[in-house]
C-alpha positions as CSV (number, residue, x, y, z in Angstrom):
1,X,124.7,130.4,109.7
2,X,122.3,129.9,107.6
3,X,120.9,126.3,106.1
4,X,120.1,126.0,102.6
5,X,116.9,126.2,101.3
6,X,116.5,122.9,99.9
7,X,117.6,121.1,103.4
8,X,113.9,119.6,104.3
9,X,114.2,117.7,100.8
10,X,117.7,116.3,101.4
11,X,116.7,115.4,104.8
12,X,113.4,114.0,103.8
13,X,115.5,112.2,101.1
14,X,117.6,110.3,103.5
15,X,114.8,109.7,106.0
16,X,116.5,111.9,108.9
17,X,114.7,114.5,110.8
18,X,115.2,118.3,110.0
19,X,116.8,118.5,113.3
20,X,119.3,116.0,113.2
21,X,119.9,117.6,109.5
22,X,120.6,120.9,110.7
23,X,123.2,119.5,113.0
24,X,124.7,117.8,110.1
25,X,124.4,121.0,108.2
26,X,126.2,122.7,111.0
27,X,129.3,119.7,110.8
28,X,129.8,119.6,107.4
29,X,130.5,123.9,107.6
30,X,133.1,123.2,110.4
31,X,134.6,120.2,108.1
32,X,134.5,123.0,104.8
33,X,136.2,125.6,106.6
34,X,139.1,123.3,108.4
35,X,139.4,121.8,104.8
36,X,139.4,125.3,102.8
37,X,140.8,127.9,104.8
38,X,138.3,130.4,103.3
39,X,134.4,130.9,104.4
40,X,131.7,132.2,101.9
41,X,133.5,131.3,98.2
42,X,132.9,128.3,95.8
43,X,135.1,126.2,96.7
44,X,134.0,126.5,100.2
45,X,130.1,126.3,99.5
46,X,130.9,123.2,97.2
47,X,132.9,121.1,99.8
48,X,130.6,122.3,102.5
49,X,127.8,120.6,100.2
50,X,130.2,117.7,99.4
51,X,130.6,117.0,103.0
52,X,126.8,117.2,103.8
53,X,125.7,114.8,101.6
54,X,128.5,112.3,103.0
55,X,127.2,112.7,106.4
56,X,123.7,112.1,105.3
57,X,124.6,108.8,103.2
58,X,126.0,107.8,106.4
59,X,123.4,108.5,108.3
60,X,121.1,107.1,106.1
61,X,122.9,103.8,106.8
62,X,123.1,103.9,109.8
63,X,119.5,104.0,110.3
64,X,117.3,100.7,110.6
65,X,114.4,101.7,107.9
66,X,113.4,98.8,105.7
67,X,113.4,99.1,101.9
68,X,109.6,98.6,100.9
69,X,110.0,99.6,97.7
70,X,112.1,96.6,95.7
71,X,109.9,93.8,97.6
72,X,106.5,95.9,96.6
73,X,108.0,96.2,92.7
74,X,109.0,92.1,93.1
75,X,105.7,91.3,94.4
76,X,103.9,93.2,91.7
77,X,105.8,91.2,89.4
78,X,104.8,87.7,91.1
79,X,101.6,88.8,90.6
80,X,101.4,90.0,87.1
81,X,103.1,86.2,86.0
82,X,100.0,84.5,85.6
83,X,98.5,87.4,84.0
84,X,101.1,87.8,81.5
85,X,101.4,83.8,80.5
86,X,97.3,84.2,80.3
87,X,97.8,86.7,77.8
88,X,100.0,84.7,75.5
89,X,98.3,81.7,76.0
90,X,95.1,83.5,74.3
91,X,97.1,85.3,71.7
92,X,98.4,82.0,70.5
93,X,95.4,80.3,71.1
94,X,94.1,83.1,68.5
95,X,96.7,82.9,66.3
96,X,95.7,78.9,65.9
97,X,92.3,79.9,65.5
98,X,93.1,82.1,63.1
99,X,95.6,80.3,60.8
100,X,93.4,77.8,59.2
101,X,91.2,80.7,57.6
102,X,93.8,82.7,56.7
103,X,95.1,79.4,54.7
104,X,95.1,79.5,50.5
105,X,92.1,77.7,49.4
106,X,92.9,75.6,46.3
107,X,91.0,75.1,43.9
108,X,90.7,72.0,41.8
C-alpha cells in the first residue's frame, strides 16, 4: 500500500523517523479497515488519516525530546526587559524635557 505523499512532513512534524512512520502508516490502515468494513472510499481514507495522526501524537509523547522553543521565546523576553524599561525611561525623560517648552508663555 501506498503512503501518502505528505508523510515525511507529518513525520518530521512529530519528530519520528520516516521508518517508524511508515509502520505507523501501515497500523492506522489495519485500524481503518477493522473500523470501516470498506478499503479505498472516504470514509475509509478519512479514519485511516484520523488514526494516523493519533498514533503519531502518541508517539510524539512518548518520545524524550526537549521543548527548546518556549524556554528560547522566555529567555528572549528576559533579555529584551531592560531594553524595553530603557526605552520608556528615555521617552519619558523626553517627554520632561520637552514639557517646559511646549508650556504657554504669558505675557504681562
Amino acid at each position: 500500500m501506498n503512503t501518502p505523499k505528505l508523510l515525511p512532513w507529518y513525520a518530521h512534524k512529530a519528530g519520528v523517523s520516516i521508518e517508524r512512520a511508515e509502520i505507523l502508516w501501515r497500523k492506522a490502515v489495519r485500524e481503518a479497515t477493522a473500523e470501516t468494513g470498506w478499503v479505498g472510499n472516504a470514509e475509509y481514507w478519512g479514519a485511516a488519516m484520523d488514526h494516523f495522526i493519533h498514533l503519531l501524537e502518541s508517539e510524539r509523547s512518548t518520545l524524550c525530546t526537549p521543548q527548546v522553543v518556549p524556554f528560547v521565546r522566555s529567555q528572549y523576553r528576559i533579555w529584551r526587559l531592560p531594553l524595553l524599561a530603557m526605552e520608556d525611561m528615555f521617552a519619558a525623560l523626553q517627554d520632561a524635557w520637552q514639557r517646559p517648552l511646549r508650556a504657554p508663555q504669558k505675557t504681562a
